[in-house]
Backbone bond lengths (Angstrom), bond angles and torsions (degrees), N, CA, C in turn:
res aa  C-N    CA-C-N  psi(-1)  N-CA   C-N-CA  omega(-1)  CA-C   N-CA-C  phi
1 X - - - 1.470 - - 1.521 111.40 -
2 X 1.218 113.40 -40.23 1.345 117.61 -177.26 2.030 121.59 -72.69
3 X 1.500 92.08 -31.30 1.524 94.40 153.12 1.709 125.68 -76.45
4 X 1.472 115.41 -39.80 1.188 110.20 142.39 2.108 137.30 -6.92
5 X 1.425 72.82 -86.25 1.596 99.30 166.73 1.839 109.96 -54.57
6 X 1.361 110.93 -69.73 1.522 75.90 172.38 1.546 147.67 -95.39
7 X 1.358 106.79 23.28 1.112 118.49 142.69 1.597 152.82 -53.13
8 X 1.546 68.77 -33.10 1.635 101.48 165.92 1.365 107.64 -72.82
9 X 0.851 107.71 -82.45 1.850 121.44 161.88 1.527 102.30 13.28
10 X 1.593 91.59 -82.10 1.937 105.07 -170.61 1.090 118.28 -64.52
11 X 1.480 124.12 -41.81 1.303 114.18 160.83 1.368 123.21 -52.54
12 X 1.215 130.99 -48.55 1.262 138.12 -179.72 1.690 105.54 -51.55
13 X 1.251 116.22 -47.25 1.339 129.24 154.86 1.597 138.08 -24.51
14 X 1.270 96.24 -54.06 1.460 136.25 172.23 1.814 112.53 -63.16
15 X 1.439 98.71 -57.82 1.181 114.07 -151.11 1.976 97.14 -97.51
16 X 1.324 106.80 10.14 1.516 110.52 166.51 1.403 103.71 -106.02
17 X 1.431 124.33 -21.98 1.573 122.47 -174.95 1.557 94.64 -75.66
18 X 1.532 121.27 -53.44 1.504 99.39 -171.36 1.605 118.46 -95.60
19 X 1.054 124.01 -6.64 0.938 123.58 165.15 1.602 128.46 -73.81
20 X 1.184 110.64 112.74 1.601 123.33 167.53 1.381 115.01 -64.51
21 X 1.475 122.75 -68.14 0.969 86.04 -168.92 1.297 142.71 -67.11
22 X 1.682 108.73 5.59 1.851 113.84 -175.15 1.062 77.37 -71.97
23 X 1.503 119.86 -66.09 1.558 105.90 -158.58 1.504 123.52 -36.12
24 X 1.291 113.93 -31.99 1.808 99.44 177.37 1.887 101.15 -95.58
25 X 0.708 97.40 2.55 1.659 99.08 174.67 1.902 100.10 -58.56
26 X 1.287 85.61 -67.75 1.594 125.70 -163.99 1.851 91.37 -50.59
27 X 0.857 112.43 -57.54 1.519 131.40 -159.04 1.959 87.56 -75.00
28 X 0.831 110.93 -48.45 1.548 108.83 -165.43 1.342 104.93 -71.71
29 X 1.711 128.41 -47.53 1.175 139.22 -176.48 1.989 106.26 -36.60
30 X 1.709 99.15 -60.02 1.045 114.91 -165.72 1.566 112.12 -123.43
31 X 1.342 94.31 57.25 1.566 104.78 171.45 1.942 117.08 -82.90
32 X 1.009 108.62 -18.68 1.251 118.35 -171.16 1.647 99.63 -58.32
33 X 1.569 109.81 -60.96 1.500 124.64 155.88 1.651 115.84 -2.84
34 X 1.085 103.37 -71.09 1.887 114.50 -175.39 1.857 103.79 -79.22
35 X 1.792 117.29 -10.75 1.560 92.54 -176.05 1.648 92.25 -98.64
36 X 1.742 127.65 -26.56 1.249 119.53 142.75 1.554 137.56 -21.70
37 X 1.458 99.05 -66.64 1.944 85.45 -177.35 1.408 116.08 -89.39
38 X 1.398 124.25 -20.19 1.501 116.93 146.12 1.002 123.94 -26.58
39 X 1.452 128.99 -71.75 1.288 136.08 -146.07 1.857 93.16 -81.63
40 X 1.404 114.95 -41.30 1.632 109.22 177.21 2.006 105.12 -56.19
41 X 1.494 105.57 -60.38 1.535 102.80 179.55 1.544 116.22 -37.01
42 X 1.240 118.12 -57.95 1.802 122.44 179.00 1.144 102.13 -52.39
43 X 1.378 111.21 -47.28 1.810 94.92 -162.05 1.491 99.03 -81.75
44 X 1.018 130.58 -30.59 1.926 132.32 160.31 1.799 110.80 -41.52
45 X 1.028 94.82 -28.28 1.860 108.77 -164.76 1.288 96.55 -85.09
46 X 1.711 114.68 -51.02 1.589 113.83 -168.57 1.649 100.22 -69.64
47 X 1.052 112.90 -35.63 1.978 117.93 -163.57 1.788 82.91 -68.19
48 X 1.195 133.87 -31.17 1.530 125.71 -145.85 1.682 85.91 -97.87
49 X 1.463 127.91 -57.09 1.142 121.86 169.56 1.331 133.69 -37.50
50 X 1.162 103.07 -30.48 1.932 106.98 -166.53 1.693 94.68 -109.90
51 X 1.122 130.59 -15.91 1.580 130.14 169.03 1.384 110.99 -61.14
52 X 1.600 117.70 -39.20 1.456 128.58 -133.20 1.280 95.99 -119.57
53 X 1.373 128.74 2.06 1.688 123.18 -161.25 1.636 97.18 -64.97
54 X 1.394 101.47 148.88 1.668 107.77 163.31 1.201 109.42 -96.08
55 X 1.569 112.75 159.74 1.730 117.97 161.13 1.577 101.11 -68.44
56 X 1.221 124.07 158.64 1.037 136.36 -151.79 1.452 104.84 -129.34
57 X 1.642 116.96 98.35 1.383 126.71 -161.88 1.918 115.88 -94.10
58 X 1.047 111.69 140.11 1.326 100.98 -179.55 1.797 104.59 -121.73
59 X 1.653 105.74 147.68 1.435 97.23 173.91 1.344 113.08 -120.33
60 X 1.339 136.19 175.36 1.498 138.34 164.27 1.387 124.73 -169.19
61 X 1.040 130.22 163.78 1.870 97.78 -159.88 1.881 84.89 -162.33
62 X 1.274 99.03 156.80 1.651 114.15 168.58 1.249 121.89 -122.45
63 X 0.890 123.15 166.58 2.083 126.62 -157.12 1.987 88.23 -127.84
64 X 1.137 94.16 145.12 1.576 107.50 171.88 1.829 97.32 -148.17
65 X 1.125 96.41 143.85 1.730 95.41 153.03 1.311 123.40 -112.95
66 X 1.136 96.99 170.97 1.815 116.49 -173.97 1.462 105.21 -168.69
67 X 1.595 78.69 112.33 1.474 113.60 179.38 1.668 122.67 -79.84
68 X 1.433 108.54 89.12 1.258 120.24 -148.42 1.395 105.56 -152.51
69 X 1.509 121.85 150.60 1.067 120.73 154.10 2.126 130.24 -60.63
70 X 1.209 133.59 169.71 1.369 117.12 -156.34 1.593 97.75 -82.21
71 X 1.446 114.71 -22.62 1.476 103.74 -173.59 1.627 113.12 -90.19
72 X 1.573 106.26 -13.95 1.428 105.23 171.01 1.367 132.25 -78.03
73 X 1.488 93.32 -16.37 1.715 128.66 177.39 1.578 126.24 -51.11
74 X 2.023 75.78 -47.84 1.640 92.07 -171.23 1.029 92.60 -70.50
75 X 1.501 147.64 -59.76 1.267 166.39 -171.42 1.451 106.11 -14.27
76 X 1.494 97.33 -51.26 1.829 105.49 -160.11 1.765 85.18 -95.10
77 X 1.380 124.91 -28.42 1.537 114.44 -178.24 1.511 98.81 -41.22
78 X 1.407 112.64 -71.87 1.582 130.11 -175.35 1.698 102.72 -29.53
79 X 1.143 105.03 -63.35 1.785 105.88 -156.81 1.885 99.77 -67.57
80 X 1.136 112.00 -23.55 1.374 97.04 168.27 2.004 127.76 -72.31
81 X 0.947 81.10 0.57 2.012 92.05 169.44 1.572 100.92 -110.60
82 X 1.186 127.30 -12.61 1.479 124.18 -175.36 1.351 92.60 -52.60
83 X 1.503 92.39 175.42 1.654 122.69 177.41 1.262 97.63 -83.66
84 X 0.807 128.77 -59.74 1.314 119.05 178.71 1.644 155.24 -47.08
85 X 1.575 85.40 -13.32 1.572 111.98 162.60 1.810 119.45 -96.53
86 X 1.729 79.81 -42.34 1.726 76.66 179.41 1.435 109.16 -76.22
87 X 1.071 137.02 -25.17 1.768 116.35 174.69 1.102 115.84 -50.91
88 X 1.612 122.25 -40.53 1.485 115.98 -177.23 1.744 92.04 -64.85
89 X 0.864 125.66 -50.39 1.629 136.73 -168.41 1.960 89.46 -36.14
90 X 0.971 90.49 -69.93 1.724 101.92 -173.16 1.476 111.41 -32.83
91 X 1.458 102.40 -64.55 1.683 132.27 -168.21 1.661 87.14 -51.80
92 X 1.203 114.80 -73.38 1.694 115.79 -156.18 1.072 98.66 -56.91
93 X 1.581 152.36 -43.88 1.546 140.62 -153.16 1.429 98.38 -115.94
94 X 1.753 132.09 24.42 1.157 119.85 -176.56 1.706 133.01 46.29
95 X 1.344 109.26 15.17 1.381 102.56 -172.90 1.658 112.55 -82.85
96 X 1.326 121.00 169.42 1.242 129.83 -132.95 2.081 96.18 -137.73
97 X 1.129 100.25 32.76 1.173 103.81 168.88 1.861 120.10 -144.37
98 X 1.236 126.55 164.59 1.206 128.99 -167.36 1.835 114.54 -92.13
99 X 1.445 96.93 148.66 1.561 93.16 -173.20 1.294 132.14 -34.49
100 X 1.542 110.03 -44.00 1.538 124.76 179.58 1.298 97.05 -52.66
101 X 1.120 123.32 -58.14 1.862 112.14 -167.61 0.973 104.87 -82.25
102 X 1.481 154.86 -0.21 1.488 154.58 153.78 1.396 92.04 -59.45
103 X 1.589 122.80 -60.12 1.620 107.95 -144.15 1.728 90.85 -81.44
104 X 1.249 124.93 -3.87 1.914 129.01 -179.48 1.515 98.07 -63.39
105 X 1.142 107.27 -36.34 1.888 124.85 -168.56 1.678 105.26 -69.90
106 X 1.263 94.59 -14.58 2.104 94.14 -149.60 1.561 83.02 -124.78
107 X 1.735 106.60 119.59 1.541 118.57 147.17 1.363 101.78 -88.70
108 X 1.439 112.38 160.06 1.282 113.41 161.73 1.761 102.55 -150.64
109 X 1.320 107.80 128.83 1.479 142.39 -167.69 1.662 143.04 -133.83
110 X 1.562 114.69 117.33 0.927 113.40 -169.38 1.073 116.19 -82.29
111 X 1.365 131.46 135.03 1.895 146.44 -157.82 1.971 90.65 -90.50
112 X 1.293 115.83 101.42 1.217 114.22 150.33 1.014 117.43 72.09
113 X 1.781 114.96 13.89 1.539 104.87 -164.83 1.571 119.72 76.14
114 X 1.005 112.78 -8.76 1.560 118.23 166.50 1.164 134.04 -52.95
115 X 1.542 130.59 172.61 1.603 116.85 156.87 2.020 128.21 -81.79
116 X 1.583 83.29 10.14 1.686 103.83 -169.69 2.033 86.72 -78.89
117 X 0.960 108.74 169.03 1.199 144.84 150.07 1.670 148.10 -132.94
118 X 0.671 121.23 138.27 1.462 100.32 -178.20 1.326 116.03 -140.00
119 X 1.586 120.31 143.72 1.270 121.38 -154.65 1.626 76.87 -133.62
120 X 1.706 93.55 142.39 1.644 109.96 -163.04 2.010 84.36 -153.20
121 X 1.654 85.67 131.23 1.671 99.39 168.60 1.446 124.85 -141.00
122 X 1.292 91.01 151.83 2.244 77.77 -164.01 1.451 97.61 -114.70
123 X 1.174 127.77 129.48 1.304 127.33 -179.50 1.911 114.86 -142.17
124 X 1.398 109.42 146.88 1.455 82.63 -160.04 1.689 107.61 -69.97
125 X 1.071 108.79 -9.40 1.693 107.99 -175.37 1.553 120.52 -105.00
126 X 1.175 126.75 69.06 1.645 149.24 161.91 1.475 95.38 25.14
127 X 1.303 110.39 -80.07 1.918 113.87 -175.98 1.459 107.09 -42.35
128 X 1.830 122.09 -38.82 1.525 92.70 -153.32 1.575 75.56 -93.48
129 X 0.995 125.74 -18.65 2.171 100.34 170.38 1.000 121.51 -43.97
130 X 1.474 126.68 -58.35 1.271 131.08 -176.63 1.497 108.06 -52.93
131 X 1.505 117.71 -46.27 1.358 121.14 173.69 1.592 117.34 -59.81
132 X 0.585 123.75 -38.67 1.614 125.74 179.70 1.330 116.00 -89.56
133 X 1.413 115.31 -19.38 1.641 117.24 158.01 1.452 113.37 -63.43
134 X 1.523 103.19 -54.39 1.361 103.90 -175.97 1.923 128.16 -68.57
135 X 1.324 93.86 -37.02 1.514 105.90 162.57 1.376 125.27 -54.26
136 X 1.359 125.03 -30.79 1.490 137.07 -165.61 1.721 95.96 -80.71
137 X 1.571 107.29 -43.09 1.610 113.62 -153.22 1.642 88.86 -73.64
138 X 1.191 131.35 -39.65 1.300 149.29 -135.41 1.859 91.53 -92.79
139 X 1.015 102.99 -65.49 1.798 108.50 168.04 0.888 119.35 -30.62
140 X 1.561 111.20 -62.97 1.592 140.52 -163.78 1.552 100.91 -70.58
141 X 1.440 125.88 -39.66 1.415 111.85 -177.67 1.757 102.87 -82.16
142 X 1.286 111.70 -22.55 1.697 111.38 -174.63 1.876 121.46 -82.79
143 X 1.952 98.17 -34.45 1.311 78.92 170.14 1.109 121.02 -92.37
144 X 1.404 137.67 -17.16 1.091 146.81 -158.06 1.693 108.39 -39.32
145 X 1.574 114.34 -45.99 1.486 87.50 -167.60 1.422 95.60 -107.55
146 X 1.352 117.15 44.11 1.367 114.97 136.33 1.625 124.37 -101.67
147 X 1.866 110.55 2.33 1.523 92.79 171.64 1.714 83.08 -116.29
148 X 1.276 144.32 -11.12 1.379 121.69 164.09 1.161 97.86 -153.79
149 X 1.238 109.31 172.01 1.517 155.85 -155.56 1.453 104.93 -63.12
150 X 1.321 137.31 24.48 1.671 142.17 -144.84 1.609 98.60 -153.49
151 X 1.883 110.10 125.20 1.531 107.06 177.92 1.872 94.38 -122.65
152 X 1.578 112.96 -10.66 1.185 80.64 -168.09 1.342 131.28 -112.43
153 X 1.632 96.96 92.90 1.634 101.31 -173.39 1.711 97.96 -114.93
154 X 1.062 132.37 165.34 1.346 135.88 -179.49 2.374 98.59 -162.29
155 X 1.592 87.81 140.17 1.243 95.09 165.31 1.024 110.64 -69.00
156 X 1.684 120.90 153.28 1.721 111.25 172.19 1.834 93.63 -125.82
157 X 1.205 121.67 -13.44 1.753 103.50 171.99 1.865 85.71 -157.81
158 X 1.250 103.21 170.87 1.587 121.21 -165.80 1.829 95.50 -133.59
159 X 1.812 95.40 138.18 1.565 97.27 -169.56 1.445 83.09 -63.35
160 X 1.514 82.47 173.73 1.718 123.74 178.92 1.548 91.01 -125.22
161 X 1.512 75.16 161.62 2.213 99.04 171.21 1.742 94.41 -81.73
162 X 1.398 100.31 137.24 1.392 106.41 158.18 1.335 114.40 -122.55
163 X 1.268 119.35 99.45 1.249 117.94 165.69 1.197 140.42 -12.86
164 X 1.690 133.51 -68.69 1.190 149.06 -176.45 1.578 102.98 -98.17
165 X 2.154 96.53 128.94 1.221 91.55 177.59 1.374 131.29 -72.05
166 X 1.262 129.02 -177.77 1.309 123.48 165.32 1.221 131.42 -84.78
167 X 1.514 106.91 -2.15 1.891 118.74 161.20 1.134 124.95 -95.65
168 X 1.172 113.99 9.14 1.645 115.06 -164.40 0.877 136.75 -32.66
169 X 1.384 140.48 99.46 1.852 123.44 -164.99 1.592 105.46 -104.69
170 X 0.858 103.74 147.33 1.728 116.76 157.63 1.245 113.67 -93.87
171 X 1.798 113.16 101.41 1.401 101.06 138.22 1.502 165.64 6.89
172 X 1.647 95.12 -92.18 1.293 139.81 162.73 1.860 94.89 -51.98
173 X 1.107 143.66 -32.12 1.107 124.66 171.00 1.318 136.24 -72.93
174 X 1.404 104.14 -32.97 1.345 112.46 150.57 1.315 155.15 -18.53
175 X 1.845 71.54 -74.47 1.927 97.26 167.85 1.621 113.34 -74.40
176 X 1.395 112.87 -10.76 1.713 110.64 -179.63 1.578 106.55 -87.07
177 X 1.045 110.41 -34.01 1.642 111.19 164.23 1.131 115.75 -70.35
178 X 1.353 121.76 -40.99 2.038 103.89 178.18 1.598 82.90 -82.17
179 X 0.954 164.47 28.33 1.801 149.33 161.98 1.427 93.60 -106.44
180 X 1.102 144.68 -45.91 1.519 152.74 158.55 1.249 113.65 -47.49
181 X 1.311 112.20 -72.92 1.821 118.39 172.39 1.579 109.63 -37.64
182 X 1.396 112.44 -57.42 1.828 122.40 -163.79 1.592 91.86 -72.90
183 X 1.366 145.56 -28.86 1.747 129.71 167.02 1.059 106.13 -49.78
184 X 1.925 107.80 -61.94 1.774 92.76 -158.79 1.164 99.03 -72.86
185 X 1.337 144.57 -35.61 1.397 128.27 -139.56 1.921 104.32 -82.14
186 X 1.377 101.51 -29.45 1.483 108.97 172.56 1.422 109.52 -75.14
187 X 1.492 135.23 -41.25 1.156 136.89 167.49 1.748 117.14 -52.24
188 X 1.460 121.71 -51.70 1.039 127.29 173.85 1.705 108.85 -54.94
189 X 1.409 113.84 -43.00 1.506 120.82 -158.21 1.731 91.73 -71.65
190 X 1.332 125.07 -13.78 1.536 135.94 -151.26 1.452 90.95 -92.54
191 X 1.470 110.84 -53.28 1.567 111.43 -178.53 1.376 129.18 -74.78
192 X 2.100 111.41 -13.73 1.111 102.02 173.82 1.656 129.62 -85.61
193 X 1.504 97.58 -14.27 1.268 123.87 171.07 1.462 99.21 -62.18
194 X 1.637 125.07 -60.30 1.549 100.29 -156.36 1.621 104.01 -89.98
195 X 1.601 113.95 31.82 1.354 123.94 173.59 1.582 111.55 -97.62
196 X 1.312 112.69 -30.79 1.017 143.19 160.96 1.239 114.42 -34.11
197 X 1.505 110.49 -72.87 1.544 121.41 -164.44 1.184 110.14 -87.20
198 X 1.705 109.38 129.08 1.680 122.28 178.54 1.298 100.92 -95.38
199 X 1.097 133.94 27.75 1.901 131.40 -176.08 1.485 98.19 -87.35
200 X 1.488 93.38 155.64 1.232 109.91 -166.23 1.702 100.99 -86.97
201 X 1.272 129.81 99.47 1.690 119.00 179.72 1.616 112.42 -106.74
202 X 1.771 124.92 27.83 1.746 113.03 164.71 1.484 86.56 -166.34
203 X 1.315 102.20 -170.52 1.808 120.10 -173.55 1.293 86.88 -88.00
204 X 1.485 133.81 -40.75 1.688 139.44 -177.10 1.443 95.59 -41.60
205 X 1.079 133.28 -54.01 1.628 147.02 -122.43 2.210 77.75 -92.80
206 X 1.320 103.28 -50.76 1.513 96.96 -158.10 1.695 99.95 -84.39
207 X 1.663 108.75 -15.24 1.529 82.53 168.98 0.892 127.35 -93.47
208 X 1.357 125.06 -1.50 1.708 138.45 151.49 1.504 113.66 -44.37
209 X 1.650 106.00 -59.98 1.547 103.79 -179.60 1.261 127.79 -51.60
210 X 1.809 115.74 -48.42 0.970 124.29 -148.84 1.680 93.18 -93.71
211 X 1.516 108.63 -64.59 1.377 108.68 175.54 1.798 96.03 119.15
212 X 1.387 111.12 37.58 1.319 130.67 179.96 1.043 108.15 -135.64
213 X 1.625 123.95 150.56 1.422 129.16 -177.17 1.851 105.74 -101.22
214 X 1.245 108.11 110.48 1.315 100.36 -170.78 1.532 111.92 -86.16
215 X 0.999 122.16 150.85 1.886 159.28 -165.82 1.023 134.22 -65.95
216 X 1.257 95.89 -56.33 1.555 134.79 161.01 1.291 135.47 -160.38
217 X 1.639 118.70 -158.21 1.469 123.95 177.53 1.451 111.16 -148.71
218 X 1.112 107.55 170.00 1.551 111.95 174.20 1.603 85.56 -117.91
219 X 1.700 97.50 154.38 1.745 89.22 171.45 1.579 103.14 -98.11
220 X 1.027 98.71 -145.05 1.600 109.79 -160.12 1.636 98.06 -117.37
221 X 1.368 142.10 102.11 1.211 167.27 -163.91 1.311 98.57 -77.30
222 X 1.553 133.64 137.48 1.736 115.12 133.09 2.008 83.22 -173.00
223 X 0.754 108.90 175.87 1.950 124.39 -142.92 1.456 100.24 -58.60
224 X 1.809 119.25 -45.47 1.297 103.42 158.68 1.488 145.19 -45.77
225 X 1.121 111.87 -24.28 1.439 117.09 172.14 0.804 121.24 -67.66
226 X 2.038 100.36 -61.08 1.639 110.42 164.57 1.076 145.58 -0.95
227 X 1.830 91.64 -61.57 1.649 114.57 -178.78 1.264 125.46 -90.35
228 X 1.624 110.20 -2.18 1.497 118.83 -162.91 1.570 85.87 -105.74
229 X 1.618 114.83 -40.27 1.955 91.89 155.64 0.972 171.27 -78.22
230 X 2.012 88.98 -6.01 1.503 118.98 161.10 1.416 115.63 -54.67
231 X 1.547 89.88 -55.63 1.740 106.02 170.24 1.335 113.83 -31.54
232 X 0.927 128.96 -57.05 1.362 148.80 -124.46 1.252 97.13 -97.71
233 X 1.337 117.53 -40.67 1.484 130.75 -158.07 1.747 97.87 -95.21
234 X 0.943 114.68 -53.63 1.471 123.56 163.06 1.701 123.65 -32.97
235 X 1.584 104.65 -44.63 1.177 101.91 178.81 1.349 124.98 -100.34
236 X 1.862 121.86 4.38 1.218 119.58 148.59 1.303 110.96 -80.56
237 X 1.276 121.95 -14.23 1.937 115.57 174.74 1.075 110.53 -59.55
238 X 1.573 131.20 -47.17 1.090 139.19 -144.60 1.979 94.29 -85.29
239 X 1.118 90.25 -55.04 1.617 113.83 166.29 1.441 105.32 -23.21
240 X 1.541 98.22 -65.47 1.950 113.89 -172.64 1.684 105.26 -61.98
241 X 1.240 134.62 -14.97 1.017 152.44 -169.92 1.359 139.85 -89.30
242 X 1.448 96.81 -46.24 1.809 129.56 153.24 1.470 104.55 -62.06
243 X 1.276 125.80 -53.06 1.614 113.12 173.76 1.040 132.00 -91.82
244 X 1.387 120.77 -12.66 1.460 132.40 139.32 1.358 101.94 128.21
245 X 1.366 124.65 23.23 1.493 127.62 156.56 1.452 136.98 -66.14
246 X 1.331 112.76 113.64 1.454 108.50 -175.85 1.538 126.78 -89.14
């Protein structure tokens, strides 16, 4: 019996991989399953999306040259984050914060080994980037040969607004992955359940087990039927009666 039984097993096994229609049997029985953990994943996705938003940073940067050797270069790279540039920086655009966190705002970078430079600032508000890019370069070429001995620096392009920040998140992506995630994972959870169950659910199921071709069935009895065959039976009597059959 027990080889029986798992024979059954594997076939039963077998006969869910190629068979379609169990598969939508299976899937239909316990579909509720997959509109359940969907609907928890999205709404997990939306709570995770709107918890997690970033501020939304924008960058933009301007190029100057300086006509210099590479070690004199670096020299003037440095003095353009000094304190001493950014206060005027501060003063001219009214902003309301201290040098140290101005120069946090300000990379400053040499293009390729070149005599270009480029000064790049990320700020969350697009306009005052451009403004504080451009203000810094503008300082930096004016005071300079008032803290040394050096005139020839010149801007060579002026930031621009960039629209789109450089953190940009999607939302909406979120929630499409827990809406994606919550199908399969409810779909999968659907198939391990009816992997689960050794119950007998058709006449197929018992001629697999047994290894007999079954005959028939009894149906499935309970008070509705009952009455729908009393019914039933009643109204061919009456039937037999009207034409005069006994």
């Amino acid at each position: 019996m027990n080889h029986l039984n798992q024979q059954y097993r594997e076939d039963k096994r077998i006969a869910k991989e190629i068979n379609l229609k169990d598969l939508y049997r299976v899937l239909k029985k316990r579909i509720w399953i997959v509109f359940v953990i969907t609907i928890l994943t999205t709404a997990a996705g939306w709570v995770y999306s709107n918890l997690n938003q970033t501020t939304p940073l924008y960058e933009t940067s301007t190029n100057i040259i300086i006509d210099a050797d590479s070690e004199y270069r670096k020299t003037l790279q440095v003095i353009i984050k000094d304190t001493t540039v950014l206060e005027n920086v501060i003063e001219q655009l009214g902003l309301e914060e201290s040098p140290e966190a101005l120069a946090g705002q300000i990379n400053v970078t040499n293009v390729d080994e070149s005599q270009v430079v480029k000064i790049s600032v990320i700020d969350t508000d697009p306009n005052r980037a451009v403004e504080i890019a451009n203000s810094t370069a503008n300082v930096f070429t004016k005071n300079i040969p008032k803290i040394i001995v050096y005139k020839d620096i010149r801007i060579l392009s002026e930031a621009k607004l960039q629209p789109f920040p450089i953190n940009e998140s999607n939302p909406n992506k979120f929630i499409l992955i827990a809406f994606i995630f919550g199908i399969i994972a409810g779909t999968g959870l659907i198939f391990l359940i009816d992997s689960l169950d050794d119950s007998i659910k058709s006449e197929r199921d018992i001629e697999m087990m047994l290894g007999i071709q079954v005959l028939g069935g009894v149906s499935k009895m309970n008070k509705k039927n009952v009455n729908k065959r009393k019914k039933k039976k009643t109204e061919l009597e009456l039937r037999g009666e009207t034409i005069g059959i006994k």
